[in-house]
N, C-alpha and C positions, 0 to 999 in steps of 0.2 A: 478630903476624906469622903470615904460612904457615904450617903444619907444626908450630905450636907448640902445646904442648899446655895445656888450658885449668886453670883453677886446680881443685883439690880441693872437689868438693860444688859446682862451678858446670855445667851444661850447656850443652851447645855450642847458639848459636843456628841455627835453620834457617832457609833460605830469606833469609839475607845478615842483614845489621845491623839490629837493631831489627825482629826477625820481629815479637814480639809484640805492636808497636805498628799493623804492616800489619796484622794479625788484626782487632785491634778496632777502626779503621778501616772494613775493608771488610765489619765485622758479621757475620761467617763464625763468631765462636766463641760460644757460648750459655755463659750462665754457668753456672758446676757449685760445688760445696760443696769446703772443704779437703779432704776425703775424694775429689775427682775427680767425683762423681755430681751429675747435677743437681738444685737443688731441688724438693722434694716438691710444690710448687702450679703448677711452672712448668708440667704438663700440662693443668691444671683451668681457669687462663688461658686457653692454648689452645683449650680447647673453649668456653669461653665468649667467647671473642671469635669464633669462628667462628659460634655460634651469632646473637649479635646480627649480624653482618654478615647470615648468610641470612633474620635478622626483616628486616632494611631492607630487600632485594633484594626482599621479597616484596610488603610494602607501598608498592610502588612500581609493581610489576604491576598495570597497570589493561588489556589487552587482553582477557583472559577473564574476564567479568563472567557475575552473574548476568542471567537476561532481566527487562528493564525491567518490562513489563507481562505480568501472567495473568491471563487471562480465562475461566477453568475455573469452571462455574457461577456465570458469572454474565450481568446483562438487558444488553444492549445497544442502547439508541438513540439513532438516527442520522438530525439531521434534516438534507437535504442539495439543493443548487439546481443546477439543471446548462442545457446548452444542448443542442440537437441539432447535427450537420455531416455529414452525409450528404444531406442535401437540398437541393438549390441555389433551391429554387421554392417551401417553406414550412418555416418556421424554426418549433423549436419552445421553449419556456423550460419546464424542471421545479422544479416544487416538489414533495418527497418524506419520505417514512419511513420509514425500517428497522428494524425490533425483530429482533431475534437475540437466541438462548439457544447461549449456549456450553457444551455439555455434555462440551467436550475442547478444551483451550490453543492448538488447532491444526483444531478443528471446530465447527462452528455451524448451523443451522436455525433460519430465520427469515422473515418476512412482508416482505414490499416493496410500497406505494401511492405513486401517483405523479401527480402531475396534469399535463395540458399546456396550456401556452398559447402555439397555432398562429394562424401568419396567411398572408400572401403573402408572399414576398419582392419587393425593387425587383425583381432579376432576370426576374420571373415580368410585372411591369407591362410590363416593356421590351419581352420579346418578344409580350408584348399589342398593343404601340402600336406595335412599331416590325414587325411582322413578319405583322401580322394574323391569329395563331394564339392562338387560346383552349386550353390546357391543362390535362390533368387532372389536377386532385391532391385528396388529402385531408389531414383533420388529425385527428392525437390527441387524446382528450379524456381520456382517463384509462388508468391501468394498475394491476394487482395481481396478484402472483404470490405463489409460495412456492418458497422459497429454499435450496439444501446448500452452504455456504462451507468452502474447505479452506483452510489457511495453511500454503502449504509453506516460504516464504522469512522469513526472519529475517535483520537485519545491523544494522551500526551504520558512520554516517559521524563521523568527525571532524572537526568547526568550527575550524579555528584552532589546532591540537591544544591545544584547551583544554576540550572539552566534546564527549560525544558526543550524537548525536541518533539514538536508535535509530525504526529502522523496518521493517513487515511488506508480504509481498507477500500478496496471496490472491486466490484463482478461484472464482465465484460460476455456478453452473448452478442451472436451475430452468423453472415453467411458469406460466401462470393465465391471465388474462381481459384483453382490449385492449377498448375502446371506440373507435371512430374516426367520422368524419364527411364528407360530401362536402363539397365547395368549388365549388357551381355555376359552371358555363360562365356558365350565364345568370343572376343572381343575380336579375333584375328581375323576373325569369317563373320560374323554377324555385325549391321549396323545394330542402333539402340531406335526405339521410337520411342515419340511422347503421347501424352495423353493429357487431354485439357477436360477438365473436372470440376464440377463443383463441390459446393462441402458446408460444415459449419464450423463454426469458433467458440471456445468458450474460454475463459483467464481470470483467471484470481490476481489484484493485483497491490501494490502497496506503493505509498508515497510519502516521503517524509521532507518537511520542510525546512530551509536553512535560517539561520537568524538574521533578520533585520533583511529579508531580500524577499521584494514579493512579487516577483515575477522566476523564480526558478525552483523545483522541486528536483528530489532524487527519488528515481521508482525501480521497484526490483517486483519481478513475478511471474509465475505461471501460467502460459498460451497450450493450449492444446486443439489443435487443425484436425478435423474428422473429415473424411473426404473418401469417395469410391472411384480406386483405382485400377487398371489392367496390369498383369504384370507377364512377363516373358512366359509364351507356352510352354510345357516342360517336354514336348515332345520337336522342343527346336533346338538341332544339335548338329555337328559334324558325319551323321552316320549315318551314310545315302547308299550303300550299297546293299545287294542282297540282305534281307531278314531282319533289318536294319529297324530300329524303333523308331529313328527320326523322319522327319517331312522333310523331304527336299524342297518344298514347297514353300516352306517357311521362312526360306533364306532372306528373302528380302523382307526389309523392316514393313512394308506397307502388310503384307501379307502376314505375318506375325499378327501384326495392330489388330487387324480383322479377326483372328482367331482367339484372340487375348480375352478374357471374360474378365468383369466387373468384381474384382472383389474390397471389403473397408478396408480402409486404412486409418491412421491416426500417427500423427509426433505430438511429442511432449517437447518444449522448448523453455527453459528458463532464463529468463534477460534482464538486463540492467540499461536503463536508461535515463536519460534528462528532460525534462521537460521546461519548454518556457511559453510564459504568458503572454496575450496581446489581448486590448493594451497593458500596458505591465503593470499601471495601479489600478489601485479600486481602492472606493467607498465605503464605509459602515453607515447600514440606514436603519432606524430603529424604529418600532409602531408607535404611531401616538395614544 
């Protein structure tokens, strides 16, 4: 009843009937020793279950990784096939090579040769046959520079989130030697001559890394060759007789060359190529 007073050596329940059964229920009370104090390991538990939980949480972090591939002293070659598209009137196909020395994870100096193989395009026939315009163009025959690559971009995409596929961005400046060639108007009467030229390079390029292999990349990207060229004089033609606009004069290729004036040039070439490493491993080294 109310107001009644509890028996001798009992305490009064708090918090209604059966407090101490709500308590361990709603796991609010920690166990303590006769003495009232908790037991002596119940802290060391503690810490050790906190500790394996933060082992799991961390081995579960896979966003910041170390970088897949370094290329810190070491050879790099790269052999690689590409097209031209900047030209609508002579198409050109590259077959090439690139040797780089990585002297910094993110910097490189290296050689670039490149061969071309030019021809006409249909486009260039059409307006032949259907327009009656002969057109001047020429083609590349070869190329070779020397090269400064910087790699400012670094990242990784996720497949499926099941695997990442890490990849580098880098910008390729540099200068050397173009070889190019004319493409006669008149090919039945005129030889072609060449012209050896210098120029610059400049490439956007990209590299993506395959899993578990550290000596091979796949690279896809953009070269563009700027170079000052000659090209066929436009007063070099089949039409030597009286009143006639052309030079007779021009007929041989030496003599043409001589009259040809300097003007830019530039292709655009987009290539796909592989690249391997020497030596093919490396080290991770970390500051102390």
């Amino acid at each position: 009843m109310e107001g009644e007073t509890p028996p001798a050596g009992e305490k009064p329940a708090e918090g209604g009937d059966a407090g101490g059964d709500v308590g361990d229920l709603l796991g609010g009370d920690e166990p303590v020793m006769s003495d009232g104090t908790p037991p002596a390991d119940a802290g060391k538990q503690e810490k050790d279950s906190e500790a394996k939980q933060i082992k799991a949480e961390i081995g579960q972090i896979t966003v910041v990784q170390r970088q897949r591939m370094l290329k810190k002293k070491r050879f790099e070659l790269q052999p690689q096939f590409g097209i031209s598209v900047n030209d609508p009137y002579v198409r050109h196909y590259t077959i090439g090579l690139d040797v780089n020395y990585w002297f910094h994870n993110r910097m490189a100096v290296g050689l670039t040769g490149t061969g071309f193989i030019g021809a006409r395009t249909p486009r260039y026939n059409n307006i032949r046959f259907q327009e009656g315009l002969l057109l001047t163009a020429n083609k590349v025959l070869w190329q070779a520079s020397l090269n400064f690559t910087y790699n400012p971009f670094y990242g990784k995409i996720a497949i499926f989130n099941r695997a990442l596929l890490h990849w580098e961005g880098s910008v390729t400046v540099g200068g050397g030697a173009t070889q190019t060639q004319v493409l006669p108007r008149y090919e039945a009467i005129h030889d072609p001559f060449r012209t050896l030229t210098g120029g610059g390079t400049f490439g956007l390029n990209g590299r993506f890394y395959t899993r578990r292999i550290n000596w091979l990349s796949v690279n896809a990207g953009m070269r563009t060759w700027i170079y000052a060229d000659k090209q066929e004089p436009i007063n070099r033609g089949p039409d030597d007789g009286p009143g006639g606009v052309d030079d007779p004069n021009l007929n041989s290729a030496s003599a043409a060359k001589s009259e040809a004036e300097f003007k830019a040039a530039f292709n655009v070439v987009f290539y796909l190529g592989v690249s391997f490493y020497l030596p093919p491993k490396f080290e991770y080294t970390t500051p102390r």
